[in-house]
MDAnalysis code that builds the backbone (N, CA, C; Angstrom):
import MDAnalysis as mda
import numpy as np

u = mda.Universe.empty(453, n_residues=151, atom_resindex=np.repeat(np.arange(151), 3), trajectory=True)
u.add_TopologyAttr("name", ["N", "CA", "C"] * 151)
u.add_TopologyAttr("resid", np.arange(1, 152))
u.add_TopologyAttr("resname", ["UNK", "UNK", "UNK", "UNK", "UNK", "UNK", "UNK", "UNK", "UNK", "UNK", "UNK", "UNK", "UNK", "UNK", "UNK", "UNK", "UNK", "UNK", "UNK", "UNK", "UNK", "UNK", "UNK", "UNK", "UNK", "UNK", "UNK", "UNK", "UNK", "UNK", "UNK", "UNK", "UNK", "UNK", "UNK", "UNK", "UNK", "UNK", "UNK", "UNK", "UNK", "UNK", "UNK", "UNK", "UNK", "UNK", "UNK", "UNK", "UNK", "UNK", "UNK", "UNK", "UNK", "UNK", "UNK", "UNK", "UNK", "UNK", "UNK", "UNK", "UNK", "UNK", "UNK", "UNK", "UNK", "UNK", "UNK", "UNK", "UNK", "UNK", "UNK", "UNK", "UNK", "UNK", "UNK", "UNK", "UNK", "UNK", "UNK", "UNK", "UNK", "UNK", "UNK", "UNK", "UNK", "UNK", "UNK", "UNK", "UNK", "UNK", "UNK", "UNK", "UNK", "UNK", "UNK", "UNK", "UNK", "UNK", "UNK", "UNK", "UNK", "UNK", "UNK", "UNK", "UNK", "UNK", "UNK", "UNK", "UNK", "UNK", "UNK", "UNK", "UNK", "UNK", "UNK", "UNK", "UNK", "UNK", "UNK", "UNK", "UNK", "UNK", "UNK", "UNK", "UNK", "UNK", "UNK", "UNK", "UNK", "UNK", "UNK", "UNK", "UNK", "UNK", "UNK", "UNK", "UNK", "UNK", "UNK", "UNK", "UNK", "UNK", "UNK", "UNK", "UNK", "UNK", "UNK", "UNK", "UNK", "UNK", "UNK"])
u.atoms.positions = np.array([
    [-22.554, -39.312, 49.422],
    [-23.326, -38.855, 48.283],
    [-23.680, -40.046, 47.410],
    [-24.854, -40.031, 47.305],
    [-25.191, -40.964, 46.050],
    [-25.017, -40.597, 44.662],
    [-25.221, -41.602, 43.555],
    [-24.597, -41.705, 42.528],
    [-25.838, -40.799, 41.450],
    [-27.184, -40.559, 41.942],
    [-27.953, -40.010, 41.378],
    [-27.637, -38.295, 41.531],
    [-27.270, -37.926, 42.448],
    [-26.329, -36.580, 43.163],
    [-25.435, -36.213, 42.606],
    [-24.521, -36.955, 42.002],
    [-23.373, -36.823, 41.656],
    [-23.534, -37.007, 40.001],
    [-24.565, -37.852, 39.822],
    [-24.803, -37.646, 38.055],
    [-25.697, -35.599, 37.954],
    [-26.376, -35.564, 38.805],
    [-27.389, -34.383, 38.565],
    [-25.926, -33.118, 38.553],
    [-25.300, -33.606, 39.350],
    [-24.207, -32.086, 39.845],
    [-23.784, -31.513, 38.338],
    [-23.161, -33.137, 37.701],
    [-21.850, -33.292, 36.596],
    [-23.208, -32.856, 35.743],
    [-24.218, -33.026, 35.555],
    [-25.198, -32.161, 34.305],
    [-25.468, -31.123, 34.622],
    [-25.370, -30.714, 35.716],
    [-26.076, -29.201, 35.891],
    [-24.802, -28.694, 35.393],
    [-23.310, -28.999, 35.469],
    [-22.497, -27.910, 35.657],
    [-22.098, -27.690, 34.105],
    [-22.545, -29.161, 33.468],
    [-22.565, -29.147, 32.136],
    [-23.158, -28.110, 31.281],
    [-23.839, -28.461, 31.674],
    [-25.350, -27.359, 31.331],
    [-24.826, -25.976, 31.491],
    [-24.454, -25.676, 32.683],
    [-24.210, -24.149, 32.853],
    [-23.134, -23.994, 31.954],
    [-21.806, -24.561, 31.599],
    [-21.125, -24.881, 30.605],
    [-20.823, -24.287, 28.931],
    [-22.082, -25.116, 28.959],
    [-22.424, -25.136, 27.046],
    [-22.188, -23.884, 26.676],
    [-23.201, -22.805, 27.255],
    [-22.947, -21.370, 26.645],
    [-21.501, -20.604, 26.742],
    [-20.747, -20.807, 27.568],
    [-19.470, -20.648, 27.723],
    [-18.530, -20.850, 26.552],
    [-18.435, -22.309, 26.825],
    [-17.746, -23.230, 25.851],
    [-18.261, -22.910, 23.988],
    [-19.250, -22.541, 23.791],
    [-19.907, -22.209, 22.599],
    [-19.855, -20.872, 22.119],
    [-19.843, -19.640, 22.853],
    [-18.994, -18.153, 23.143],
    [-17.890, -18.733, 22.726],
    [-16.775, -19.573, 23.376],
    [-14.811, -19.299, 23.016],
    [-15.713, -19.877, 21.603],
    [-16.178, -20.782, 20.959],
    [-15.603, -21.660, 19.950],
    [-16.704, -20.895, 18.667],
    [-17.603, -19.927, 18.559],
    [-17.632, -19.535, 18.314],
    [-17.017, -18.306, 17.342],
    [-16.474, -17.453, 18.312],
    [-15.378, -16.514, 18.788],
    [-13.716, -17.068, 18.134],
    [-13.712, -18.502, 18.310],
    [-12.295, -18.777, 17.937],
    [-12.940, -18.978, 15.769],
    [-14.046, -19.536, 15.504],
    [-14.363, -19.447, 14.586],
    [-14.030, -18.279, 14.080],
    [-14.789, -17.303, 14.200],
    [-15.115, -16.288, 13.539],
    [-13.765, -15.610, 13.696],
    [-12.838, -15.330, 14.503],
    [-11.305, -14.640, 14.114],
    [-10.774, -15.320, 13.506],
    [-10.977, -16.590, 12.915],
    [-10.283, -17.435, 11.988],
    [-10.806, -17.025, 10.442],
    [-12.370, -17.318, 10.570],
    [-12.898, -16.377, 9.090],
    [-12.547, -15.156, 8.929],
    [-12.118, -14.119, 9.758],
    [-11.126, -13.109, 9.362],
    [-10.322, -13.355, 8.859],
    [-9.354, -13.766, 9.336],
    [-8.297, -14.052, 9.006],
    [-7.832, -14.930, 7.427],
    [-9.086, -15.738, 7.635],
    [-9.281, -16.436, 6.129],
    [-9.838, -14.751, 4.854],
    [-10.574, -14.366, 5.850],
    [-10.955, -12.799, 4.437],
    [-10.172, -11.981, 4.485],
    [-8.981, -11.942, 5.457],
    [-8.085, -11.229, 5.082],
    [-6.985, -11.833, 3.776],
    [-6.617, -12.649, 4.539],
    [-5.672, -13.618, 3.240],
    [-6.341, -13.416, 1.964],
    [-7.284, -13.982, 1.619],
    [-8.415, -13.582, 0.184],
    [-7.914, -12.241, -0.172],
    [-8.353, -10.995, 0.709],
    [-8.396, -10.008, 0.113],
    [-6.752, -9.728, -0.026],
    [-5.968, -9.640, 0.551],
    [-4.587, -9.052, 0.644],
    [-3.629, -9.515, -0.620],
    [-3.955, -10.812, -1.034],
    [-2.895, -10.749, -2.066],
    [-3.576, -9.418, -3.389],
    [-4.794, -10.082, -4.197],
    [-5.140, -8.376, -5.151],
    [-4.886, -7.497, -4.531],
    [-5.020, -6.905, -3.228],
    [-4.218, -5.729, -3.239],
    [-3.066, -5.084, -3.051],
    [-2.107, -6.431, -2.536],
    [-0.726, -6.274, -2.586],
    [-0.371, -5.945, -4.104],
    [-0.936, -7.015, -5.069],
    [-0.545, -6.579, -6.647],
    [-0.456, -5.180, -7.062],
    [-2.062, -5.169, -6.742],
    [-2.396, -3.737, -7.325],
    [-1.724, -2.504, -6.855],
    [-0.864, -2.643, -5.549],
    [-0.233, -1.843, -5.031],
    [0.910, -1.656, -6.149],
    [1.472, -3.081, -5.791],
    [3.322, -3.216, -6.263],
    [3.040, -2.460, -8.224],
    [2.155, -2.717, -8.439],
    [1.374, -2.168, -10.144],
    [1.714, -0.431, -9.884],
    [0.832, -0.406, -9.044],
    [0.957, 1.401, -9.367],
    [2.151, 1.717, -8.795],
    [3.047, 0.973, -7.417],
    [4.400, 1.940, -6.918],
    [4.981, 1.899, -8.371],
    [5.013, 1.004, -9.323],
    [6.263, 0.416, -10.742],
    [5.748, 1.467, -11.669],
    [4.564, 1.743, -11.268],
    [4.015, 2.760, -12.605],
    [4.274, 3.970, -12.094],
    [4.369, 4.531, -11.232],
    [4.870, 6.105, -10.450],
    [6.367, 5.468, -10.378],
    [7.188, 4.384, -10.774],
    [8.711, 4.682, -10.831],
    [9.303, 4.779, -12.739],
    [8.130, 5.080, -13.365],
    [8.299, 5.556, -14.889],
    [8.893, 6.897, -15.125],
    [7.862, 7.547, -14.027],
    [8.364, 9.022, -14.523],
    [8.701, 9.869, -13.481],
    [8.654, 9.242, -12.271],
    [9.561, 9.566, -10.791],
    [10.993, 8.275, -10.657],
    [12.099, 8.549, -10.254],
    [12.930, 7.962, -9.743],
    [12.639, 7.220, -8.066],
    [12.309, 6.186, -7.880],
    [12.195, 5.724, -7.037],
    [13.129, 4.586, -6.510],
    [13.358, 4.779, -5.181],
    [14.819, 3.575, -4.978],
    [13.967, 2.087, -4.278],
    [13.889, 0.974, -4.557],
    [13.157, 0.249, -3.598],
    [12.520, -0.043, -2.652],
    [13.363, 0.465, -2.034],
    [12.268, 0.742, -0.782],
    [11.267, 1.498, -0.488],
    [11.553, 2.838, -1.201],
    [10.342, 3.567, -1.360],
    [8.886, 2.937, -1.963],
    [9.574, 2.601, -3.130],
    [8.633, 1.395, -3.629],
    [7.678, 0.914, -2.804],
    [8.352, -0.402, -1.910],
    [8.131, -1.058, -0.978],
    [7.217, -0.163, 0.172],
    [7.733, 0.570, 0.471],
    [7.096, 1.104, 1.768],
    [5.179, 2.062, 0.988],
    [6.130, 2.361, -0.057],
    [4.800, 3.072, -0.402],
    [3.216, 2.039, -0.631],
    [4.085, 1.378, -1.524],
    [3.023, -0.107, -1.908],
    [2.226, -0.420, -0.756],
    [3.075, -0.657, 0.743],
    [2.749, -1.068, 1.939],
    [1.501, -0.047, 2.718],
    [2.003, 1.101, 2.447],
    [1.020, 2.462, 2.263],
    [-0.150, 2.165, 1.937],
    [-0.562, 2.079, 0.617],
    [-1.153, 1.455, -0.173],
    [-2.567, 0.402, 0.578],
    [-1.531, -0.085, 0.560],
    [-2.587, -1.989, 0.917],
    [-2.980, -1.626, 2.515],
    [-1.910, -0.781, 3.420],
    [-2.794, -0.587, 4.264],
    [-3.605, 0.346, 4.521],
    [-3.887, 1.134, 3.775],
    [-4.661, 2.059, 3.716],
    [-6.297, 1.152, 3.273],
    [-5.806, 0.576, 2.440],
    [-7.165, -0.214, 1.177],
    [-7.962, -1.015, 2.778],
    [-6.817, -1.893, 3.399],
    [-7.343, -2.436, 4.149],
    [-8.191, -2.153, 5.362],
    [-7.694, -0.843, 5.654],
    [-8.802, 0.301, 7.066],
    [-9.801, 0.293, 6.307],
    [-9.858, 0.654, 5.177],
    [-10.878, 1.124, 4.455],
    [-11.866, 0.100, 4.416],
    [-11.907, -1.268, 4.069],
    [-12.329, -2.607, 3.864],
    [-12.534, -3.042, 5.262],
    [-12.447, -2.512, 6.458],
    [-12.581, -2.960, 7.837],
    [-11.388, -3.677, 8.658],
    [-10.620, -3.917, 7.976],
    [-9.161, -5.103, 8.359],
    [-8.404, -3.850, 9.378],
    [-8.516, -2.969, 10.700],
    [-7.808, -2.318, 10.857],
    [-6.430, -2.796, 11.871],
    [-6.758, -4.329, 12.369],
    [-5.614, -4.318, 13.308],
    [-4.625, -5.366, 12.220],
    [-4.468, -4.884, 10.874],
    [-4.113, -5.976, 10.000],
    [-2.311, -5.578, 10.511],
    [-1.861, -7.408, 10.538],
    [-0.335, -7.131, 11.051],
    [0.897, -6.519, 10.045],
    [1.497, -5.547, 9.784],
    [2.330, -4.902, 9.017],
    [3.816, -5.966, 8.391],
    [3.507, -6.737, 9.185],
    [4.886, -7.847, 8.250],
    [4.186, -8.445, 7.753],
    [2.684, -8.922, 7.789],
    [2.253, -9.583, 7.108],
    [2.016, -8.907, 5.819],
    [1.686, -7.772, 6.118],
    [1.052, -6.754, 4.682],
    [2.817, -7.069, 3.753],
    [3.850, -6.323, 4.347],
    [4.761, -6.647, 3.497],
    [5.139, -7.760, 2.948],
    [5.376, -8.441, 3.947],
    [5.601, -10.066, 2.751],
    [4.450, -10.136, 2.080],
    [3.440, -9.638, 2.231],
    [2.636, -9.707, 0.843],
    [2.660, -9.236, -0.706],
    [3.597, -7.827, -0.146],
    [3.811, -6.902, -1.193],
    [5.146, -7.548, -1.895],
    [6.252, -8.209, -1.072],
    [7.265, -8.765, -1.788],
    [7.001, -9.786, -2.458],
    [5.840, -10.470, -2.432],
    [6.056, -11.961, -2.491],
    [5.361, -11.478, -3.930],
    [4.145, -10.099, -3.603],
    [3.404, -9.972, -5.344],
    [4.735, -9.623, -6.051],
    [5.389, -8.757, -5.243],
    [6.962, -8.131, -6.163],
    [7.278, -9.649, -6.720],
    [7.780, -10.331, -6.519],
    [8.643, -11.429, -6.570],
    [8.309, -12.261, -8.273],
    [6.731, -12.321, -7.610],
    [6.020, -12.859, -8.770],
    [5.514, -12.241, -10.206],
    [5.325, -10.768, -10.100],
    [5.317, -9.606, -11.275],
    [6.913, -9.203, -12.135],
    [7.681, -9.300, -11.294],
    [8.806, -8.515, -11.641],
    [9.835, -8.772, -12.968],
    [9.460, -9.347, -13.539],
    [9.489, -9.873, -15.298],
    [8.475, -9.226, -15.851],
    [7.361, -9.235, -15.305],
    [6.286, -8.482, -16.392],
    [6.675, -7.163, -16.139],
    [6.617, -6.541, -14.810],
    [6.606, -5.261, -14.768],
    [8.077, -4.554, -15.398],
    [9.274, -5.149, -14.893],
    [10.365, -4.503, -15.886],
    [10.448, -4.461, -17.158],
    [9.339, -4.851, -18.097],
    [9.268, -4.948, -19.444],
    [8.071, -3.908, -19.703],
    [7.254, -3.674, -18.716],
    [6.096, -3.051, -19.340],
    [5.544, -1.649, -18.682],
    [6.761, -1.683, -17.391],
    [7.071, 0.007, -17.243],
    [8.802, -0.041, -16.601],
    [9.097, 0.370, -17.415],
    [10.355, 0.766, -17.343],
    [11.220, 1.964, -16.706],
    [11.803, 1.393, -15.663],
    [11.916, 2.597, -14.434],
    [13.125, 3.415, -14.509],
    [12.575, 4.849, -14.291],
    [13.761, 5.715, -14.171],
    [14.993, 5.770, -13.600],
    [15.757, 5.332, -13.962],
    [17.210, 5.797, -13.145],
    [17.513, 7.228, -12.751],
    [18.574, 7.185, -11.876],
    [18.630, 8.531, -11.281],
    [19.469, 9.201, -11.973],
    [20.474, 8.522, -13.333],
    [20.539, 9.666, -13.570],
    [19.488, 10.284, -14.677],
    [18.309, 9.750, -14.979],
    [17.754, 9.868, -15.925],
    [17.052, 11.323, -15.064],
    [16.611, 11.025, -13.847],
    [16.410, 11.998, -13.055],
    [16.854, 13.567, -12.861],
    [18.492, 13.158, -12.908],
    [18.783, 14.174, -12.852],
    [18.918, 14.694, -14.227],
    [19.231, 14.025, -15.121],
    [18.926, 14.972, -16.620],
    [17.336, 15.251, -16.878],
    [16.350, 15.200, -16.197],
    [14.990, 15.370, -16.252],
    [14.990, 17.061, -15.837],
    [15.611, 17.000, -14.371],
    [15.742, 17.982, -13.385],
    [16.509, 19.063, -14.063],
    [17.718, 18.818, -14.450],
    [18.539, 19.516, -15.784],
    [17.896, 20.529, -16.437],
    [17.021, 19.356, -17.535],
    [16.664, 20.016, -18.677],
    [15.192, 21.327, -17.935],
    [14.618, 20.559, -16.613],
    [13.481, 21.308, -15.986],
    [14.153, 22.720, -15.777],
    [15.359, 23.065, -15.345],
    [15.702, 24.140, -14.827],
    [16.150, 25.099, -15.754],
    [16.741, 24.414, -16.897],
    [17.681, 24.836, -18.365],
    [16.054, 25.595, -19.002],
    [14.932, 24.961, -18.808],
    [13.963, 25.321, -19.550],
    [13.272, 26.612, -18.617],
    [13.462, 26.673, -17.421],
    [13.522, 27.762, -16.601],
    [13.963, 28.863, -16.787],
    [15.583, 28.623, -17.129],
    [16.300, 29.625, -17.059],
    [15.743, 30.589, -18.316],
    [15.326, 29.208, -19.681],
    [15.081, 29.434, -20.418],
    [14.124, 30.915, -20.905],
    [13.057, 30.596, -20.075],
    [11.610, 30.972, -19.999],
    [12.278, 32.501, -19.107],
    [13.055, 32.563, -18.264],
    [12.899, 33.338, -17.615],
    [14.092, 34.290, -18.493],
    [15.108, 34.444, -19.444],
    [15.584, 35.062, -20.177],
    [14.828, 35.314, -21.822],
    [13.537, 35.081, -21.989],
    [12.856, 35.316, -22.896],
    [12.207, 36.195, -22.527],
    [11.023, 35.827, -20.977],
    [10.627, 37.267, -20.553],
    [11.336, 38.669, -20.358],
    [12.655, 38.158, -19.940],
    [13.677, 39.450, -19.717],
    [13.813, 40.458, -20.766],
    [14.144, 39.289, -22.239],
    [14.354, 40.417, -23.508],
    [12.956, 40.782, -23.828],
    [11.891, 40.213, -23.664],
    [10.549, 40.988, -23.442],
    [10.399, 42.102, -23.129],
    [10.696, 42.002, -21.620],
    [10.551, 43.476, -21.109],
    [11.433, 44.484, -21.499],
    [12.759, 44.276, -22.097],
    [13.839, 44.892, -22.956],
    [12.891, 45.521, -23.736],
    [12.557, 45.240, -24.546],
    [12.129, 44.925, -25.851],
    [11.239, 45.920, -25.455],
    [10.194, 45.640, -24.501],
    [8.945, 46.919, -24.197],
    [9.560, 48.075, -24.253],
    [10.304, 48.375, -23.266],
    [11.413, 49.287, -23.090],
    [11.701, 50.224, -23.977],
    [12.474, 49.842, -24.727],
    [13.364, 50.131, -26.016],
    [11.842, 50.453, -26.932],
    [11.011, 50.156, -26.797],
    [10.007, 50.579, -27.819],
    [9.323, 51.651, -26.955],
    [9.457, 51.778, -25.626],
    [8.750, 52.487, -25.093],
    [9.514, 54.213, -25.608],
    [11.225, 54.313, -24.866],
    [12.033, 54.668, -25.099],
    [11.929, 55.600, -26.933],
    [11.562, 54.712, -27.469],
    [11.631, 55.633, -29.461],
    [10.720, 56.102, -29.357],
    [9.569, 56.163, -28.605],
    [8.450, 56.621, -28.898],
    [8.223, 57.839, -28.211],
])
């Protein structure tokens, strides 16, 4: 083979090549700009998550993890919604801890979370006010009664 043969081969195969090679690198681009608009988007909505689980643990008793898992709820829900659907779930959480990590001075000062037993004296007084309600109607209907009765 001559050397003019052997230059034409190594360009043709080049050639056939390019579009190949330009498809992966392409392709490796563009799952990387995902990945870059995911990062962008995921921390605001990790916040905004860990914001509202702290604000539903004001006047619900919530134990951490619930927290946590709900928050996680949350951000992945936001994220189907926003197109991100094969987004990886440890990643979503260390997102949500890491906003925890960084809020959690502001937020224990500016919603202040129920304890359980605050809970259960909530639940208490809910049922006491039950019982309540439901021995007022009773002498009610007494009461009809007894007037029905003189008459």
């Amino acid at each position: 083979m001559d050397t003019n043969t052997i230059t034409k081969l190594i360009t043709t195969i080049a050639i056939a090549a390019i579009p190949i090679i330009g498809a992966y690198v392409s392709k490796v681009i563009l799952g990387n700009k995902q990945v870059v608009n995911l990062i962008q988007v995921l921390s605001p909505l990790a916040k905004d998550a860990v914001v509202a689980m702290q604000k539903l643990g004001v006047t619900e008793f919530l134990e951490g993890e619930a927290k946590k898992s709900g928050a996680v709820k949350i951000v992945t829900k936001s994220l189907t919604a926003l197109g991100f659907s094969d987004a990886d779930e440890t990643l979503i959480k260390n997102a949500v801890e890491k906003e925890y990590a960084l809020l959690i001075n502001e937020l224990d000062q500016t919603y202040p979370q129920m304890t359980a037993e605050q809970a259960k004296a909530q639940e208490a007084a809910t049922q006491q006010a039950s019982e309540v309600a439901k021995a007022q109607q009773a002498l009610a209907d007494a009461q009809t009664k007894v007037s029905a009765l003189q008459n």
